[in-house]
C-alpha positions as CSV (number, residue, x, y, z in Angstrom):
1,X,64.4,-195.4,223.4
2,X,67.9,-196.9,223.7
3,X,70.9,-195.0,222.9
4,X,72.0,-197.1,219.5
5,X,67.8,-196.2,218.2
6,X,68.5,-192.1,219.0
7,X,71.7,-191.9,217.4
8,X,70.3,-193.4,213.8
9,X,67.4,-191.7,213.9
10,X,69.5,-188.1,214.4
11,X,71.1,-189.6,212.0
12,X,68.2,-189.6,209.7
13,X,66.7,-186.8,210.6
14,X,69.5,-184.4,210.0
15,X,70.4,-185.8,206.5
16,X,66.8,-185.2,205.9
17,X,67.1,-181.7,206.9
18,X,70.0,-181.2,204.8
19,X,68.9,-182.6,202.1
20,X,66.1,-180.1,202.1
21,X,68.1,-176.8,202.5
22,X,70.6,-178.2,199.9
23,X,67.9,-178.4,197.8
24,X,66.5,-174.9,198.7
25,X,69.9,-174.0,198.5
26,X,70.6,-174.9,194.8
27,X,67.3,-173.4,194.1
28,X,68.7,-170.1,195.6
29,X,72.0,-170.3,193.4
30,X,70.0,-171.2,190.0
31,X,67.6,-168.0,190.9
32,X,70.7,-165.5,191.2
33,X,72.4,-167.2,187.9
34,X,69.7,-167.5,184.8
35,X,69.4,-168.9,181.6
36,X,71.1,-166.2,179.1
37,X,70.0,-166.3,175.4
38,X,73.1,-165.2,173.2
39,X,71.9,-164.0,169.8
40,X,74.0,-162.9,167.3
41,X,75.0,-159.1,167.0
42,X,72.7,-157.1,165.1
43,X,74.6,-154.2,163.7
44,X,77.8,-155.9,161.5
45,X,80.0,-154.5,159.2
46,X,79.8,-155.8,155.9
47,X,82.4,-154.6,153.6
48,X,83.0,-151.8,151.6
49,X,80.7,-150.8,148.1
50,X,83.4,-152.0,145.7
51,X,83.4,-155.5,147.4
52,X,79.8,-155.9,145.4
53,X,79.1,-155.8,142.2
54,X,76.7,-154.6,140.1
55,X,73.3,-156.6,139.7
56,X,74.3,-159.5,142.1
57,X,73.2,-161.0,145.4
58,X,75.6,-161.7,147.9
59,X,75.0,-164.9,150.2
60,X,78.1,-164.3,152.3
61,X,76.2,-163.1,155.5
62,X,73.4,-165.6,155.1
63,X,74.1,-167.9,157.5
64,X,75.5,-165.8,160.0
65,X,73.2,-163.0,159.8
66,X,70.6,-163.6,157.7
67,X,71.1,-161.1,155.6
68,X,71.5,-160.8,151.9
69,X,73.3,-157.6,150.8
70,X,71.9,-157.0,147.2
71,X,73.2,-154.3,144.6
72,X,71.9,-152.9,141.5
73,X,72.8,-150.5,139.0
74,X,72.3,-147.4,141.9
75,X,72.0,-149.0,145.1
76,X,73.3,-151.6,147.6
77,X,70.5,-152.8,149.9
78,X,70.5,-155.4,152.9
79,X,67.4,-158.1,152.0
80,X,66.3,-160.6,154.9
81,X,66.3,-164.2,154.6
82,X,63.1,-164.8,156.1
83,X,60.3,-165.6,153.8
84,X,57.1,-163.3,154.9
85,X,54.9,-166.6,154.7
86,X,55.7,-168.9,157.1
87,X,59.3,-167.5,158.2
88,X,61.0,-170.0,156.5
89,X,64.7,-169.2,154.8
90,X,64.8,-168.9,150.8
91,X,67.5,-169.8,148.8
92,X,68.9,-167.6,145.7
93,X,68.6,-169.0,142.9
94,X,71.1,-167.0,140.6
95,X,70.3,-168.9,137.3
96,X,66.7,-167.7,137.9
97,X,67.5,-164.6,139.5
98,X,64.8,-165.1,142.0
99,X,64.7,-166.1,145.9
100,X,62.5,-169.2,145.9
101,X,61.3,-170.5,149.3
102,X,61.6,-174.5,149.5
103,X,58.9,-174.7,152.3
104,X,55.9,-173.8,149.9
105,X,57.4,-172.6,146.6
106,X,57.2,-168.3,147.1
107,X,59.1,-167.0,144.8
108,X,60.5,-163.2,145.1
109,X,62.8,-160.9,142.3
110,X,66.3,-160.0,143.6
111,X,64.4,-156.7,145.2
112,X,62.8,-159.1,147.3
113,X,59.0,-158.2,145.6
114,X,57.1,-160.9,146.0
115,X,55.7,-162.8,142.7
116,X,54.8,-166.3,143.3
117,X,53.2,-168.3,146.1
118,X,51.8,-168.1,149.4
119,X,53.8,-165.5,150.9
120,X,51.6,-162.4,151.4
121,X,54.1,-159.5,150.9
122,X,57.5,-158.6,150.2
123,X,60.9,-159.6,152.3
124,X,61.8,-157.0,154.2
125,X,64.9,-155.3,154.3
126,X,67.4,-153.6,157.0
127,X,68.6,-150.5,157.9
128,X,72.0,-150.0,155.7
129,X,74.7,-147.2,156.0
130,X,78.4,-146.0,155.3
131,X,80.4,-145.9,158.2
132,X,83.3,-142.5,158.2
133,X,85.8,-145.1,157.2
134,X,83.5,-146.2,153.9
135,X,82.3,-149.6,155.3
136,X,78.9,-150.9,155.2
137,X,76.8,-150.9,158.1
138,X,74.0,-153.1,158.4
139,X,72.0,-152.7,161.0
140,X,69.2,-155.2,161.8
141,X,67.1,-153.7,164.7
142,X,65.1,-151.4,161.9
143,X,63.5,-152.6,159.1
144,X,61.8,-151.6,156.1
145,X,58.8,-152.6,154.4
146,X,57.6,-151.7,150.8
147,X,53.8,-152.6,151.2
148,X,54.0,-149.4,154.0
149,X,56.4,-147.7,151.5
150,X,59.4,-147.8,153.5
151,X,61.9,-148.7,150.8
152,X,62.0,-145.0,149.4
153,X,63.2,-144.1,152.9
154,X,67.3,-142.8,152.7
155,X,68.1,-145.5,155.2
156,X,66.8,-148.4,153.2
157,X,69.9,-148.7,150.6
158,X,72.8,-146.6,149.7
159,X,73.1,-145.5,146.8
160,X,76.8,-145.9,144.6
């Protein structure tokens, strides 16, 4: 082997090999730095009582949080926007007073009972509070469910 024939194929053969560690390599670096999910915060504050009035629905933290922070006559309650069917997001219908699902037509009263349609039960609703300062607290990592009669639970609303 001549001298010009050793020197390219050195040549070669070390690009080769560091081609190969640089991949290894980057696999190394993607290991030690992984794909992060960022979800949205669930505990927000959501105003104070006076900020809703009686018998309405309040679509201000739907997109954000998926939450729709109802009040009646008594109580202020924090509905989800997912329907129980197919986890679709209803839309209220204030002229109906209803939630009506557009996927496959369930239909649910501003308490979020279900009357109409596929869905099986009830939306569920979200851990609510009042904060020292006499904010809202909605807190979205505890839910309540009225088919296990969970809605009678203290933490379920607030009452005003």
């Amino acid at each position: 082997m001549d001298r010009r024939s050793f020197i390219k194929w050195s040549v070669i053969g070390w690009s080769a090999f560091a081609a190969v560690v640089g991949g290894y390599g980057s696999m190394v670096v993607r290991f030690l730095f992984p794909n992060v999910l960022f979800e949205p915060v669930q505990s927000f504050r959501a105003g104070v009582p006076d900020d809703y009035e009686p018998n309405t629905v309040s679509e201000r933290f739907k997109d954000q949080y998926g939450v729709w922070v109802v009040r009646d006559e008594e109580k202020i309650y924090a509905v989800s926007t997912v329907c129980t069917h197919l986890g679709c997001t209803p839309n209220w219908m204030p002229a109906e007073n209803k939630y009506k699902c557009p996927c496959h037509g369930s239909g649910f009263y501003r308490t979020g009972i279900h009357f109409e349609g596929p869905a099986p039960r009830p939306l569920e609703r979200f851990k609510i509070a009042l904060s020292d300062e006499g904010d809202i607290i909605v807190d979205k990592t505890k839910k309540f469910q009225q088919e296990k009669g969970e809605w009678t639970d203290p933490d379920s609303f607030i009452l005003v």
